[in-house]
DRENPA-3360 file (N, C-alpha, C; in nm, 2 decimals, always signed):
BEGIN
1 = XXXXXXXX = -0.97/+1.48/-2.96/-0.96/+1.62/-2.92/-1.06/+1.70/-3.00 ~ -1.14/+1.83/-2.95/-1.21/+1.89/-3.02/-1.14/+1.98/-3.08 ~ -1.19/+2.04/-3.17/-1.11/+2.15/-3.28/-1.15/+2.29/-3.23 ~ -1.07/+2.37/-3.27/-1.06/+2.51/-3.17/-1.21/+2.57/-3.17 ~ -1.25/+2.57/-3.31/-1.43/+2.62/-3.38/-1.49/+2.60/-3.22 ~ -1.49/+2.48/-3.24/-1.60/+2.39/-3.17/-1.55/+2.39/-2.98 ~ -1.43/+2.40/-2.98/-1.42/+2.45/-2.86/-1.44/+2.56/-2.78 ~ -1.42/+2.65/-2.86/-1.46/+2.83/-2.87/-1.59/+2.83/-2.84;
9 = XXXXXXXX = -1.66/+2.75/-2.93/-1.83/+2.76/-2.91/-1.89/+2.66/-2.81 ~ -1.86/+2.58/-2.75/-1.87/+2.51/-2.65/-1.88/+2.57/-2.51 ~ -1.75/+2.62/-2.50/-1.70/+2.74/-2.43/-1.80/+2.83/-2.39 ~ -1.81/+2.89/-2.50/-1.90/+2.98/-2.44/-2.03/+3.01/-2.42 ~ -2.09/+2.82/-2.42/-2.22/+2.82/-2.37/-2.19/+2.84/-2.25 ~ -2.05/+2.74/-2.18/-2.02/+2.77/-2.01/-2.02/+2.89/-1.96 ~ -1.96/+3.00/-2.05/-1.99/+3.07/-2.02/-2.08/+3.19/-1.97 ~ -2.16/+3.13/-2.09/-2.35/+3.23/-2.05/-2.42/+3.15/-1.92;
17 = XXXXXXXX = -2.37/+3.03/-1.90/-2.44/+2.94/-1.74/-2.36/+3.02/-1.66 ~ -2.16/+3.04/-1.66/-2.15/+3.06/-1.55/-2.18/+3.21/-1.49 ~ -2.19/+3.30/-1.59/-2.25/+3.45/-1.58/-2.36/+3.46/-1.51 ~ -2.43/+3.39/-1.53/-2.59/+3.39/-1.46/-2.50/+3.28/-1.31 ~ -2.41/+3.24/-1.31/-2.36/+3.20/-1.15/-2.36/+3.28/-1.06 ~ -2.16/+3.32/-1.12/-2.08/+3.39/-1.10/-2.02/+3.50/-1.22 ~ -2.07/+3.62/-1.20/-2.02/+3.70/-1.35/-1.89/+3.74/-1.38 ~ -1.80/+3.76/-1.26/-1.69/+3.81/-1.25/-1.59/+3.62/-1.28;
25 = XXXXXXXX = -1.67/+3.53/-1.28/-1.58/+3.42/-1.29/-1.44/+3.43/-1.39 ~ -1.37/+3.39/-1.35/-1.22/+3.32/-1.43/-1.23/+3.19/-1.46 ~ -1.25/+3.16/-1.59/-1.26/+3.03/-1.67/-1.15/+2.99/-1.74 ~ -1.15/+2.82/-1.72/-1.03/+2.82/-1.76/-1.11/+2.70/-1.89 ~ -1.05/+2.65/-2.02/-1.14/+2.53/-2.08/-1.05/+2.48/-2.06 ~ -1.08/+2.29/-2.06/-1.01/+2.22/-2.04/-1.09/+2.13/-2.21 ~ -1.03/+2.09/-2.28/-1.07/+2.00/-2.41/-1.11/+1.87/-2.37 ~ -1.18/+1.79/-2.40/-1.24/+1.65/-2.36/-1.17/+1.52/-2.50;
33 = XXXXXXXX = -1.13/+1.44/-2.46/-1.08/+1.35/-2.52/-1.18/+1.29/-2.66 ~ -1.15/+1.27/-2.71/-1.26/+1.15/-2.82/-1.38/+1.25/-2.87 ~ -1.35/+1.41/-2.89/-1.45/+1.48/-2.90/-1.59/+1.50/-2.82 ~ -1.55/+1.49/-2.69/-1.65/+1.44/-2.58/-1.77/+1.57/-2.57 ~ -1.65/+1.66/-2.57/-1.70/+1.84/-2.58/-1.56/+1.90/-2.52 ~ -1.61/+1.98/-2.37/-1.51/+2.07/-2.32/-1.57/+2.04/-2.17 ~ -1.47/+2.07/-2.07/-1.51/+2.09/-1.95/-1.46/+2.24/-1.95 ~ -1.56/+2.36/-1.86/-1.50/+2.49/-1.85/-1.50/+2.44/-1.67;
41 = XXXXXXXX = -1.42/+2.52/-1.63/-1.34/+2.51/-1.48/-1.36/+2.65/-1.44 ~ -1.44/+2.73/-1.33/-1.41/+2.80/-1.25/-1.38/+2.75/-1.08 ~ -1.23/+2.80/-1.12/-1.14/+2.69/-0.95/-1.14/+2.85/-0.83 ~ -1.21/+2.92/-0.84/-1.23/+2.98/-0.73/-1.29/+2.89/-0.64 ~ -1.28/+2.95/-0.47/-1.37/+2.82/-0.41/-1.48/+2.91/-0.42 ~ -1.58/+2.76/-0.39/-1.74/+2.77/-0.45/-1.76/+2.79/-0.59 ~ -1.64/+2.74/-0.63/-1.66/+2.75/-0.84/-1.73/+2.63/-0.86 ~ -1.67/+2.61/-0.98/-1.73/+2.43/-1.00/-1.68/+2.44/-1.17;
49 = XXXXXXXX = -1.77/+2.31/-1.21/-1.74/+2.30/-1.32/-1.83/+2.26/-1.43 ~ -1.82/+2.28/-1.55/-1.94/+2.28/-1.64/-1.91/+2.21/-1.80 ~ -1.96/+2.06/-1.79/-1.90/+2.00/-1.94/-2.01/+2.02/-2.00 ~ -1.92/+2.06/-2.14/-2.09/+2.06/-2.25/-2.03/+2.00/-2.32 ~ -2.12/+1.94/-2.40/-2.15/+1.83/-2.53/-2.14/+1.90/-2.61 ~ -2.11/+1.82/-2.72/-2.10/+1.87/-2.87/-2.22/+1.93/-2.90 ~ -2.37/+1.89/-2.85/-2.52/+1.93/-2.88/-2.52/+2.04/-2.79 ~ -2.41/+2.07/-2.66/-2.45/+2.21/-2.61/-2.57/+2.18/-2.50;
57 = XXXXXXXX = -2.53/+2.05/-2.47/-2.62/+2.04/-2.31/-2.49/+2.02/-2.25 ~ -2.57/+2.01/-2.08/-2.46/+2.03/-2.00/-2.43/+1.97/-1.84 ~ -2.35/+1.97/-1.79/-2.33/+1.89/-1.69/-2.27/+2.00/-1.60 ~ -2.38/+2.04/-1.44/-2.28/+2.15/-1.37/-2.25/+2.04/-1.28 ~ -2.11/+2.02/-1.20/-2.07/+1.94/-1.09/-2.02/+2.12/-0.96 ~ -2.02/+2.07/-0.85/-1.96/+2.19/-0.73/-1.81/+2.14/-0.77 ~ -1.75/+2.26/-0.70/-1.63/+2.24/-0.67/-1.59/+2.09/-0.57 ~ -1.70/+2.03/-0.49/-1.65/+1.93/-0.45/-1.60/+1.82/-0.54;
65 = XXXXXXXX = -1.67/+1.82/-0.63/-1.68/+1.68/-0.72/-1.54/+1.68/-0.81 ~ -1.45/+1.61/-0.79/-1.34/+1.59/-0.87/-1.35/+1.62/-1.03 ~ -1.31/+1.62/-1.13/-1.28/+1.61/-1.24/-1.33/+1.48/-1.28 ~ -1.28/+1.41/-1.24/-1.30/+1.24/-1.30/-1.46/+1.21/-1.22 ~ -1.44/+1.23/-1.17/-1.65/+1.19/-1.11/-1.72/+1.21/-1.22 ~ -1.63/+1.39/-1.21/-1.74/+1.51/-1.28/-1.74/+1.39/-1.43 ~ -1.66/+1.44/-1.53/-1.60/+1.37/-1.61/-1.75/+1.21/-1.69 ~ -1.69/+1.11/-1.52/-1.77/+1.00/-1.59/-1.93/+1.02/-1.55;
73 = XXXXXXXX = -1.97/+1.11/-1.49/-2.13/+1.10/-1.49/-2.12/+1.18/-1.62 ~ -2.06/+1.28/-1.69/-2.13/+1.37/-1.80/-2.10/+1.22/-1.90 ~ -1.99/+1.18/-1.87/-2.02/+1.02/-2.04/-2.10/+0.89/-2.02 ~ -2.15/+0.93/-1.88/-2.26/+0.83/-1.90/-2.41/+0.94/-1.87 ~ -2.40/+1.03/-1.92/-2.54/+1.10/-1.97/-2.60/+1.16/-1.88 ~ -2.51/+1.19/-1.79/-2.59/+1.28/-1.65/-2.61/+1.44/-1.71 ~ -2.68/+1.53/-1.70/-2.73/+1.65/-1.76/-2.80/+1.73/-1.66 ~ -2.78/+1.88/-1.60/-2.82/+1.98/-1.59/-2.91/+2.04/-1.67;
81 = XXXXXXXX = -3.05/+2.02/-1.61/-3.15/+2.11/-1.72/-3.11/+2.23/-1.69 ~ -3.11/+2.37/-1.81/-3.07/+2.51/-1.81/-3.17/+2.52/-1.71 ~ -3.32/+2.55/-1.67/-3.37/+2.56/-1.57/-3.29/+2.60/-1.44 ~ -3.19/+2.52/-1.39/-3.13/+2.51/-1.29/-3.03/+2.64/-1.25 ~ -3.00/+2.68/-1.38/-2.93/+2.82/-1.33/-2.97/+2.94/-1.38 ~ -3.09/+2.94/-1.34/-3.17/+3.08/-1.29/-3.20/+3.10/-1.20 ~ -3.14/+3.20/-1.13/-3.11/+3.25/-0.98/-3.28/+3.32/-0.96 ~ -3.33/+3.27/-0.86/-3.44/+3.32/-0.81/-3.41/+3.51/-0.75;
89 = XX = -3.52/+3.56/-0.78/-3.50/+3.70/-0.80/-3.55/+3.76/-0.69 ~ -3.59/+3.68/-0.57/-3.67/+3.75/-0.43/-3.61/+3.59/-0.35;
% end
């Protein structure tokens, strides 16, 4: 289990991605087992979900993708470049 520090700041990398999503989001953290990181959860539909690593990279899955999908692609090293959530401006 991670420690609150490290959870807190985990956290709120998800939450500088999901702002640049959805700003008004409702996040919820979910703690990752074996110090994995955190998964943050916005369960509105069309939310999704966002694990970060202890390094503070990150894994966005849609709201389609279960937990447990989501889950084993982020522990076998699947990663969202930041790139990807910057909303085109035109």
């Amino acid at each position: 289990m991670t420690d609150e520090t490290t959870t807190s700041r985990l956290s709120a990398v998800a939450a500088r991605y999901f702002t640049q999503l959805a700003p008004d989001a409702e996040l919820r953290t979910i703690p990752l087992e074996g110090e994995a990181g955190v998964c943050v959860v916005h369960a509105a539909r069309g939310g999704g979900k966002i694990y970060v690593a202890p390094d503070e990279s990150v894994l966005f899955v849609g709201s389609a993708m279960d937990f447990d999908a989501g889950l084993a692609a982020f522990l076998a090293g699947t990663r969202t470049p930041p790139e990807k959530f910057i909303r085109p401006t035109a």
